[in-house]
C-alpha positions in Angstrom: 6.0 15.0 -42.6 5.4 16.6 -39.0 4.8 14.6 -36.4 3.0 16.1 -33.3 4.0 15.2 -30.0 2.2 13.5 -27.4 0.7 16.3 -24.7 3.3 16.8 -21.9 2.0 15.1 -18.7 1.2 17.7 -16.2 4.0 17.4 -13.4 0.9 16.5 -10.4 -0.4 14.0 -12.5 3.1 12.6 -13.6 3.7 12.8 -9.1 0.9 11.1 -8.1 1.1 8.1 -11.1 4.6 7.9 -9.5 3.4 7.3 -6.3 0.7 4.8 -7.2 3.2 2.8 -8.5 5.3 3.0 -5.0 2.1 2.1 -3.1 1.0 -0.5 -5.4 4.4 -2.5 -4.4 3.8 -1.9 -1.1 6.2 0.8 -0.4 5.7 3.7 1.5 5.6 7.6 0.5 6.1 10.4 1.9 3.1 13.2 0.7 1.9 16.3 1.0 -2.5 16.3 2.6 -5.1 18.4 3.3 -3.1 19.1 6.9 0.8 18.3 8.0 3.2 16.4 5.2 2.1 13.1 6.1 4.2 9.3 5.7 1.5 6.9 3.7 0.9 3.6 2.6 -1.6 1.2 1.5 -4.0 0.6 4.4 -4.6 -2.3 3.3 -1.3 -3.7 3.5 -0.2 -5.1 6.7 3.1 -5.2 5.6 3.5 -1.7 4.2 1.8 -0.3 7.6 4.6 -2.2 9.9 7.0 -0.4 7.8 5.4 3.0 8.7 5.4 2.1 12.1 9.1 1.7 11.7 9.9 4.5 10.0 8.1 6.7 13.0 9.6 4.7 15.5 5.7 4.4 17.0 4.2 1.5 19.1 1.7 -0.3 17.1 -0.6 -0.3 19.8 -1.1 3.3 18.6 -3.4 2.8 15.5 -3.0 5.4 12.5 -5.0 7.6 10.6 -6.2 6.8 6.4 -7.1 9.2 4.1 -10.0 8.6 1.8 -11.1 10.3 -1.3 -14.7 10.4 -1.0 -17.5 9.7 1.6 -18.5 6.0 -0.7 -15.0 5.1 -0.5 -15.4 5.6 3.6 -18.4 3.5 3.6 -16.5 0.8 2.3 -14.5 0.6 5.1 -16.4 0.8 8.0 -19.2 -1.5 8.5 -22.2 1.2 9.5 -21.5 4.5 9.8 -23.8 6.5 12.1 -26.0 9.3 11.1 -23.6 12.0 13.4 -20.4 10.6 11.5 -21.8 12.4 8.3 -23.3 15.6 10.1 -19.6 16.0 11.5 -18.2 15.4 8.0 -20.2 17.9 6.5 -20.0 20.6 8.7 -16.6 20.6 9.8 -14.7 23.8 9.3 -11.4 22.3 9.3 -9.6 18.8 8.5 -11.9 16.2 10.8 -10.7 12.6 11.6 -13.5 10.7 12.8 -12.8 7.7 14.7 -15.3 4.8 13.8 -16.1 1.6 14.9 -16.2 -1.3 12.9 -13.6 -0.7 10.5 -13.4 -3.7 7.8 -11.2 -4.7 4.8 -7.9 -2.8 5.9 -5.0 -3.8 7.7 -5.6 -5.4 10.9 -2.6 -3.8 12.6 -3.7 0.3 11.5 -6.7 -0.3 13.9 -7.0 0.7 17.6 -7.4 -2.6 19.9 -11.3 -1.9 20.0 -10.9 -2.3 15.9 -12.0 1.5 15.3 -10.7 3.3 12.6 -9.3 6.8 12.3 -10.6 8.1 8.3 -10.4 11.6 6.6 -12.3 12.8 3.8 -9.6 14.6 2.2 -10.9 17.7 -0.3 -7.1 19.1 -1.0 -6.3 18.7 -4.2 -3.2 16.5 -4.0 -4.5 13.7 -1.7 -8.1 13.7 -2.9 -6.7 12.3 -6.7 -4.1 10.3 -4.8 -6.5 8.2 -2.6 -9.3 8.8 -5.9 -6.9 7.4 -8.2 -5.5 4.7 -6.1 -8.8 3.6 -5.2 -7.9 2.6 -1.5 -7.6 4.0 1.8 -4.1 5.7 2.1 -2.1 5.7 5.3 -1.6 9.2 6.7 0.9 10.0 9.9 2.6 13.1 10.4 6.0 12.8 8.5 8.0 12.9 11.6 9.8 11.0 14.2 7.2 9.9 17.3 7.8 13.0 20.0 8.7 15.2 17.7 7.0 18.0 16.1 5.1 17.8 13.1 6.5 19.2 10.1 3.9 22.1 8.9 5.9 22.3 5.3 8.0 20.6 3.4 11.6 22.0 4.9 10.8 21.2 8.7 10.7 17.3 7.4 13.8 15.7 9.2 16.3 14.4 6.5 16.1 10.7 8.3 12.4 10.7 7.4 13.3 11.9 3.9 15.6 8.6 3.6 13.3 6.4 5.0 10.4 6.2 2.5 10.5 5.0 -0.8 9.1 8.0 -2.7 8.6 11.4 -1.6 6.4 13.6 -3.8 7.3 16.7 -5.3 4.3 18.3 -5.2 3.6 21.4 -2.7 7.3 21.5 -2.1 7.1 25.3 -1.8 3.8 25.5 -0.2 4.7 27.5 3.0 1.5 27.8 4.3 1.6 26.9 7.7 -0.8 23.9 8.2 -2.3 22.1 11.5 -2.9 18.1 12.3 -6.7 17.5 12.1 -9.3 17.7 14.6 -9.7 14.1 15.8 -13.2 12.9 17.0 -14.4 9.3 18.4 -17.8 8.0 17.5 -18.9 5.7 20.3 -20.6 2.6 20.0 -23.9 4.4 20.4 -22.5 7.4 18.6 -21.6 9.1 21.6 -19.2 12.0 20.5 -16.0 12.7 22.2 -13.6 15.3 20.7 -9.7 13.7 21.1 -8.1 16.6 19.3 
């Protein structure tokens, strides 16, 4: 009698369930986004954010980015987005962070002292069915030192950084495309635009 073996888990798949489990426990990763390798963690884990900090040798007064797979899962996490917030998301040409105020149900210590948030709709492949499949807001800082330069692909990524996290992803290893930060723009309280980045 044959037996026929179960399909072979495609090796993206098989990184991201790996990092799920890393983010679950509150560790932190180190992952590949729709911009600059970035270090991540659960945004809603105040713990797990501190470490981040750590590893980046960053003030916590300077808040951090979060990824998000979708423009629902945004919603969720900021309490009313403006009209302009979406216009910006939809039209943007490159990688846009808006900054928004009102952020709610993440960790306290990722927002700026005004309690705005910094979120990305992610579309690249890798961090879209990360943050889809994780079903929270992810962490995402440039995978680098504070003052130094962000690493564009995977071999500018110091080795202390490497040692740091708790699981870097193999996917996009040999991407060598070169990739920018994201534009960065604030959302005032009367959804007055400034452009940071």
């Amino acid at each position: 009698m044959t037996h026929s073996r179960p399909p072979r888990e495609n090796p993206r798949d098989a990184d991201i369930r790996d990092a799920i489990e890393v983010l679950r426990r509150g560790g932190t990763i180190l992952y590949p986004t729709d911009t600059v390798w970035g270090i991540g963690c659960d945004a809603t884990n105040a713990d797990a954010v501190r470490r981040v900090y750590e590893i980046k040798q960053r003030s916590e007064a300077k808040a951090l980015i979060c990824l998000v797979d979708s423009p629902g899962r945004l919603q969720r996490y900021v309490r009313n987005v403006p009209d302009v917030a979406w216009d910006i998301i939809d039209l943007a040409t490159r990688p846009t962070t808006v900054i928004l105020n009102g952020a709610t149900g993440l960790a306290s210590n990722l927002l700026a002292e005004d309690g705005s948030v910094g979120l990305r709709v992610t579309s690249e492949v890798f961090s879209q069915q990360l943050c889809y499949r994780f079903q929270r807001p992810i962490v995402s800082t440039s995978a680098n030192v504070t003052g130094q330069p962000a690493p564009q692909i995977f071999t500018d990524i110091d080795p202390a950084i490497l040692e740091a996290v708790d699981y870097v992803c193999t996917s996009r290893r040999r991407d060598t495309a070169r990739r920018q930060p994201s534009a960065i723009i604030k959302l005032g309280p009367n959804a007055e635009v400034t452009v940071i980045r």
